[in-house]
Z-matrix of the N, CA and C atoms (Angstrom, degrees):
N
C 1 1.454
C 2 1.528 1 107.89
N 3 1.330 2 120.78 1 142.04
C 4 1.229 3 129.94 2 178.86
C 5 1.778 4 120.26 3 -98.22
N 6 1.642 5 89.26 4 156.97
C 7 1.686 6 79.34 5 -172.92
C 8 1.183 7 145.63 6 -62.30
N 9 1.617 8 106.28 7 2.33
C 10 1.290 9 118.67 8 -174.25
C 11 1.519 10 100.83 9 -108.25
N 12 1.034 11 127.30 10 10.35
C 13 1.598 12 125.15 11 167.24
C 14 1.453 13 103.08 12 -112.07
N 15 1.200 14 98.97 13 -46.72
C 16 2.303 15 80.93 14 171.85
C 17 1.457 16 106.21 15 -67.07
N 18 1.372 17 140.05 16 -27.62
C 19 1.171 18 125.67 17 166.69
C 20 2.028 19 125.49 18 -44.89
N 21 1.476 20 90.27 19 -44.86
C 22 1.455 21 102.87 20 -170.70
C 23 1.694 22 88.30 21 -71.70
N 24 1.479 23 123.17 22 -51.39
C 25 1.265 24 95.91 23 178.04
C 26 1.026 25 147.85 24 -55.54
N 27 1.830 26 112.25 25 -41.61
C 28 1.451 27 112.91 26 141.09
C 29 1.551 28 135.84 27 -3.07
N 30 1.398 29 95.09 28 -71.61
C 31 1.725 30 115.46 29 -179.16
C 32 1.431 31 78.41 30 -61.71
N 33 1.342 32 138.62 31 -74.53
C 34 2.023 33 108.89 32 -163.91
C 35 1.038 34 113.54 33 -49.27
N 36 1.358 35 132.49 34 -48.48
C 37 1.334 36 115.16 35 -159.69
C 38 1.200 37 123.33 36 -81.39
N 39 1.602 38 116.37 37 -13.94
C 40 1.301 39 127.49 38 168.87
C 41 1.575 40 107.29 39 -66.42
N 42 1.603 41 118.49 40 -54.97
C 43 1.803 42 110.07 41 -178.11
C 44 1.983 43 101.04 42 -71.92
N 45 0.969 44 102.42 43 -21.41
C 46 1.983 45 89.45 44 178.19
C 47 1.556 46 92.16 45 -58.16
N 48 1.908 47 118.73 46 -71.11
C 49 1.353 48 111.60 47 175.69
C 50 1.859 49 131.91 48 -38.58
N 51 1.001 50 82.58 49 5.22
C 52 1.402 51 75.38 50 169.76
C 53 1.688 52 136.10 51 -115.18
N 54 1.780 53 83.90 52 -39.18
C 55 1.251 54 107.02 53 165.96
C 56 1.856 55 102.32 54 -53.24
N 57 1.165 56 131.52 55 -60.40
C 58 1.613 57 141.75 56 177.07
C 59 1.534 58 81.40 57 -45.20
N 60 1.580 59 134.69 58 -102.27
C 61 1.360 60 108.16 59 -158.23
C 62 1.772 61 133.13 60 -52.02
N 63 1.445 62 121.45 61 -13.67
C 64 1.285 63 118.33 62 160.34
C 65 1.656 64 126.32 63 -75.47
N 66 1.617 65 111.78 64 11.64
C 67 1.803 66 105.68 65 -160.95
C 68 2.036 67 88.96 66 -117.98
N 69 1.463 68 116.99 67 -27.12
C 70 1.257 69 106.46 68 -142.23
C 71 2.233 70 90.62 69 -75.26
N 72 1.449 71 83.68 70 132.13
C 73 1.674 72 86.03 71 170.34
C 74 1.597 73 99.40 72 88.28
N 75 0.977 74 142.99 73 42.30
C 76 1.418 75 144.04 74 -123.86
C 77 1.722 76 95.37 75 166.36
N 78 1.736 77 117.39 76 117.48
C 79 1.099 78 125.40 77 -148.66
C 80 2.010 79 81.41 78 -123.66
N 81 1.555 80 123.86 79 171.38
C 82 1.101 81 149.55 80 155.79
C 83 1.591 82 107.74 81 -36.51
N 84 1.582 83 92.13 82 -67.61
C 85 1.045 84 102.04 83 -176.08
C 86 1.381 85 137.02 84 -62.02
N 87 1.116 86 123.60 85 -27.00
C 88 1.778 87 162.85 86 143.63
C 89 1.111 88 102.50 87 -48.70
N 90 1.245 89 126.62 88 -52.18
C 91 1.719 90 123.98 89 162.74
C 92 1.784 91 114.56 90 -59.02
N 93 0.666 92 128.33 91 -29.63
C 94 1.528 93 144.89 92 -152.61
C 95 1.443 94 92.71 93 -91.10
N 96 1.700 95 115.46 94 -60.56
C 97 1.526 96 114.02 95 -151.70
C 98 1.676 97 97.89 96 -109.00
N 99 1.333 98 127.66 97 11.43
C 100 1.405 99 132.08 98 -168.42
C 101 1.676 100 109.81 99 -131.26
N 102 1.576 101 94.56 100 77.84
C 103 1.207 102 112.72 101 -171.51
C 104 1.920 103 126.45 102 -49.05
N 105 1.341 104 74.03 103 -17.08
C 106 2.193 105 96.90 104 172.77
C 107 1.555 106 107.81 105 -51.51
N 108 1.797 107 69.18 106 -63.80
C 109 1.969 108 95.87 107 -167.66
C 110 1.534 109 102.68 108 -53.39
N 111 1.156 110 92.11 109 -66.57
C 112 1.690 111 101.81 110 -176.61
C 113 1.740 112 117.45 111 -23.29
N 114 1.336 113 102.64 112 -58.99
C 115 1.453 114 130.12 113 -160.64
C 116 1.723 115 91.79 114 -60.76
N 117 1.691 116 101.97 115 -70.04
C 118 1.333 117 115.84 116 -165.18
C 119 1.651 118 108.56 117 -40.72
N 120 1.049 119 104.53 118 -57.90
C 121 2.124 120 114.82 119 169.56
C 122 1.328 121 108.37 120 -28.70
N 123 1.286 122 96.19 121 -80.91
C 124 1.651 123 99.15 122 -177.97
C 125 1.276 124 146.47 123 -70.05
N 126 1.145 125 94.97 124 -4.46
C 127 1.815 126 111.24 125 160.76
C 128 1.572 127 101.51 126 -79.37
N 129 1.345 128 121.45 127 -44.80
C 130 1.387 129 124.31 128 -179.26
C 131 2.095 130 109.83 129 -52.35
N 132 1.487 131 102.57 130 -64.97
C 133 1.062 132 113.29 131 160.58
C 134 1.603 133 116.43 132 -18.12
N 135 1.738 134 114.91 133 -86.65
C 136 1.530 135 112.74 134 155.93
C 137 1.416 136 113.29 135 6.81
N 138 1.480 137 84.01 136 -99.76
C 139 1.851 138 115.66 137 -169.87
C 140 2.139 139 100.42 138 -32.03
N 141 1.015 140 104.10 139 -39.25
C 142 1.448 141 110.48 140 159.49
C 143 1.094 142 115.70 141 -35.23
N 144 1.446 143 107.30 142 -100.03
C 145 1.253 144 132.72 143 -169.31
C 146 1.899 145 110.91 144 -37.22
N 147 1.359 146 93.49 145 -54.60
C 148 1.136 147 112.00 146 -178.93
C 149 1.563 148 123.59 147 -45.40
N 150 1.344 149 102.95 148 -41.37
C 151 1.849 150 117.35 149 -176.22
C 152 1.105 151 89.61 150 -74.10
N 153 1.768 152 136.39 151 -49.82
C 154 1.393 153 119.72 152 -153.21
C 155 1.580 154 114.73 153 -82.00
N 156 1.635 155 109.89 154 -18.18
C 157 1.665 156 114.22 155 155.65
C 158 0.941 157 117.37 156 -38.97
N 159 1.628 158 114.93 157 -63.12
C 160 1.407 159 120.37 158 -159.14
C 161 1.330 160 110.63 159 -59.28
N 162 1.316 161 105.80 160 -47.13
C 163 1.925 162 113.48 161 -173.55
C 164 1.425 163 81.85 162 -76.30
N 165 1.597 164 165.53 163 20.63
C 166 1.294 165 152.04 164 132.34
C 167 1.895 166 113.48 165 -67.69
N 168 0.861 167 95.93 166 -24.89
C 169 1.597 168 118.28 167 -161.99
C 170 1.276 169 105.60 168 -91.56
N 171 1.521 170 121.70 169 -45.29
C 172 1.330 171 105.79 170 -166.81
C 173 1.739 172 101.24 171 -127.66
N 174 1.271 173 113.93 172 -20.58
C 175 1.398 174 108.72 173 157.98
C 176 1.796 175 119.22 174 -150.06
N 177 1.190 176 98.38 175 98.43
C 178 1.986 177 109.03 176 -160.77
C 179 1.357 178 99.31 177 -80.93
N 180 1.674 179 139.32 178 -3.16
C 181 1.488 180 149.76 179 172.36
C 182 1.973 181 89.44 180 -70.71
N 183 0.806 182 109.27 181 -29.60
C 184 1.696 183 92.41 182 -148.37
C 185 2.128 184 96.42 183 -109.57
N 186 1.783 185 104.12 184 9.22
C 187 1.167 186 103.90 185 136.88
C 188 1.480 187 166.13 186 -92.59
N 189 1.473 188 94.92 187 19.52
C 190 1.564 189 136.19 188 -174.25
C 191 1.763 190 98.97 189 -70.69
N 192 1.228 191 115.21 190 -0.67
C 193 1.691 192 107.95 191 -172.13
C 194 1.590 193 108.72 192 -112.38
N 195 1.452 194 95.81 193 8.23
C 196 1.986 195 106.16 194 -166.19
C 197 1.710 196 80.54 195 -137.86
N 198 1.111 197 121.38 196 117.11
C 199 1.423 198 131.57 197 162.29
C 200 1.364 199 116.44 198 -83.75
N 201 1.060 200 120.47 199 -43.45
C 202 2.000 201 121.28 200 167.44
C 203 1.529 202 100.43 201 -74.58
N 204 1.147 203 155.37 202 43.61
C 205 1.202 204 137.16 203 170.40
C 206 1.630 205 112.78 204 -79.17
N 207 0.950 206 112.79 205 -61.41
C 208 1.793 207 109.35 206 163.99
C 209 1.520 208 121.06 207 -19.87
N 210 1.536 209 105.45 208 -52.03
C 211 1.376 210 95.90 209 177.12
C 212 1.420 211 113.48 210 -105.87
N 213 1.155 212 123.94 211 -17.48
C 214 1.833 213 102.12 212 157.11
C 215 1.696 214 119.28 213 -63.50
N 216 1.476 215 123.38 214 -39.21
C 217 1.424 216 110.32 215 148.43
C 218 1.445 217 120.01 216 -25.36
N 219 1.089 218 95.43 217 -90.71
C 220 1.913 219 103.40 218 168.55
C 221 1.762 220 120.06 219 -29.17
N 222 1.430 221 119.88 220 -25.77
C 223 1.218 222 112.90 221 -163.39
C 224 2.021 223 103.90 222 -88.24
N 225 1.511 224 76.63 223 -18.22
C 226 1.861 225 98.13 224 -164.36
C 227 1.633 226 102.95 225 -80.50
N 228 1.336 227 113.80 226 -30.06
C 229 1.734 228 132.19 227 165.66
C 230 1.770 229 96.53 228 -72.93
N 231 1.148 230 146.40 229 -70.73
C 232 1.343 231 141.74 230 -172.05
C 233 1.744 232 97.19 231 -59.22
N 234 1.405 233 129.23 232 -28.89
C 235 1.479 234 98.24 233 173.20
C 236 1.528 235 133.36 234 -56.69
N 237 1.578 236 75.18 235 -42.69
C 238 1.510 237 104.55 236 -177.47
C 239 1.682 238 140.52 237 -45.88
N 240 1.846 239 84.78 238 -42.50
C 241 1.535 240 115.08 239 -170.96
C 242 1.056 241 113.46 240 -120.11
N 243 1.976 242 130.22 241 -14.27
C 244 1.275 243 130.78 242 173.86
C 245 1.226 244 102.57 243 -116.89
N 246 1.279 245 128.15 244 49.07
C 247 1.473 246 133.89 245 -156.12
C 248 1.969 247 103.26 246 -58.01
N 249 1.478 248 92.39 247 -50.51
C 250 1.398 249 116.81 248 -165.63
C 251 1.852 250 118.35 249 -58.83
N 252 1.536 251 103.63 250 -18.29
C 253 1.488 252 117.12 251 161.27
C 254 1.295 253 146.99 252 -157.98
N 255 1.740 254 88.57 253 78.68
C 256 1.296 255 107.62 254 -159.00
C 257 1.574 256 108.26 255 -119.27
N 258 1.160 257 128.46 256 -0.42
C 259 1.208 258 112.68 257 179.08
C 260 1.399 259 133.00 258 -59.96
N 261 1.624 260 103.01 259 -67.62
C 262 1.866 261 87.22 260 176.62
C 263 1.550 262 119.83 261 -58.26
N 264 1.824 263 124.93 262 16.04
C 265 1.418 264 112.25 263 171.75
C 266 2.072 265 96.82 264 -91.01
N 267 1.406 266 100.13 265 -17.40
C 268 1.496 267 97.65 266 -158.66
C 269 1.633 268 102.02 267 -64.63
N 270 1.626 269 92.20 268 -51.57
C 271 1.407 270 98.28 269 -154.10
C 272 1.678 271 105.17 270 -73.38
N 273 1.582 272 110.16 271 -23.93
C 274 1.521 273 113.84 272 173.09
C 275 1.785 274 113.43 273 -40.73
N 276 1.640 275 110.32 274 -46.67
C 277 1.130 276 102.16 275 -178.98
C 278 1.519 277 112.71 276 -82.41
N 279 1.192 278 103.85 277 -32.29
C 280 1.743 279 102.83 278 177.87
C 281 1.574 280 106.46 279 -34.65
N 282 1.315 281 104.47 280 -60.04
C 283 1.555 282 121.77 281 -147.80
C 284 1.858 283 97.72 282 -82.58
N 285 1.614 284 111.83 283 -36.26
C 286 1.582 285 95.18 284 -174.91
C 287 1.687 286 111.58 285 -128.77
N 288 1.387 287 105.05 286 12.98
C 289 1.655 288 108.56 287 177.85
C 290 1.248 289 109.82 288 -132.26
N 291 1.252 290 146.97 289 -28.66
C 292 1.141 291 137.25 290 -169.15
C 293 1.728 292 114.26 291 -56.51
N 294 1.604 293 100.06 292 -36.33
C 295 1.761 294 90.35 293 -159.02
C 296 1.294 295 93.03 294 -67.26
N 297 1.425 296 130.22 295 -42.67
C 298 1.753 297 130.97 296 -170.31
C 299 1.896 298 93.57 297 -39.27
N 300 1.303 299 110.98 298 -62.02
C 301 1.516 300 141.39 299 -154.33
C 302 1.986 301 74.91 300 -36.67
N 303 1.203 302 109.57 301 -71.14
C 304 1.354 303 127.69 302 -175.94
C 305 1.367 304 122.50 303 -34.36
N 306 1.219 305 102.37 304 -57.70
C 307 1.835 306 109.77 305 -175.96
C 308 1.755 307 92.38 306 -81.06
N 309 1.103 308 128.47 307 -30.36
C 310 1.521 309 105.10 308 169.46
C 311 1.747 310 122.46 309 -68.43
N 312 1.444 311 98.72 310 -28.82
C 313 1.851 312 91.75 311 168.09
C 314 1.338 313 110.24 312 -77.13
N 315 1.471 314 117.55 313 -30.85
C 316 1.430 315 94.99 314 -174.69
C 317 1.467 316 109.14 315 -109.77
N 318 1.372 317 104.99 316 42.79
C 319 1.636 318 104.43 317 138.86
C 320 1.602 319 109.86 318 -100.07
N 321 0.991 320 144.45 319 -4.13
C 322 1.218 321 132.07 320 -171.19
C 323 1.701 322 125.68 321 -95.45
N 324 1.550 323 86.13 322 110.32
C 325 2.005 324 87.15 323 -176.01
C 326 1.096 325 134.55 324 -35.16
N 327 1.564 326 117.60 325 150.64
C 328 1.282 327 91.70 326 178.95
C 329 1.191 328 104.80 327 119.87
N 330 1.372 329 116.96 328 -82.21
C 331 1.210 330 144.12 329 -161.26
C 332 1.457 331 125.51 330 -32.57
N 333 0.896 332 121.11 331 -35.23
C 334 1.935 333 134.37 332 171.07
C 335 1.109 334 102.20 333 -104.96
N 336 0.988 335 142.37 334 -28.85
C 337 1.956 336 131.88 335 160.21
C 338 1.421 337 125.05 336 -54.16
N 339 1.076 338 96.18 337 -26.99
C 340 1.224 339 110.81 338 168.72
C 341 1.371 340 124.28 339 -30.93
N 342 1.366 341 85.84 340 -79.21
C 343 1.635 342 136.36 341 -178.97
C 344 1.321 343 119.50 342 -88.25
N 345 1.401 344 130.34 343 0.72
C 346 1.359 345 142.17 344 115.38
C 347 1.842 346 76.88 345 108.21
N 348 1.441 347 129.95 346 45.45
C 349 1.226 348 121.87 347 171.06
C 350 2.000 349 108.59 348 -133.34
């Protein structure tokens, strides 16, 4: 894998980590009516979607380490364009996919050498 695809992963695994520290103690509903929260997620989400394009775009071999990538691509296009009804898809993953999302980036080598941490 090249350095510009562990980079983009980086950038995921850094907004997945975040989204996980902005949800814990943090209800649906609190998501729903807390336009911060709300906002902050789904820009993260993006930044998701977005990194795993790029490593689609310029090298789609070195997405064999993310098995949902098709549809988190896709999920990062429905933020975008179905803005208006998306909540119970957001928080579905918040609440029962993200941590997997997590332990699959941070199995991948590399990955903190990168970035010199």
């Amino acid at each position: 894998m090249d350095e510009i695809s562990l980079k983009h992963y980086y950038d995921a695994r850094e907004a997945a980590r975040a989204i996980r520290n902005f949800a814990p103690g943090r209800s649906y509903e609190e998501y729903c009516t807390n336009e911060m929260l709300s906002s902050a997620i789904e820009r993260k989400f993006e930044i998701i979607g977005e990194a795993l394009a790029r490593i689609r775009r310029q090298r789609p071999d070195d997405l064999r380490l993310i098995g949902e990538w098709p549809a988190i691509i896709g999920f990062r296009n429905i933020l975008a364009h179905a803005y208006d009804h998306i909540e119970d898809a957001v928080w579905g993953i918040v609440t029962e996919q993200l941590l997997r999302f997590i332990e699959q980036l941070e199995a991948i080598p590399d990955l903190d050498s990168l970035t010199g941490q």
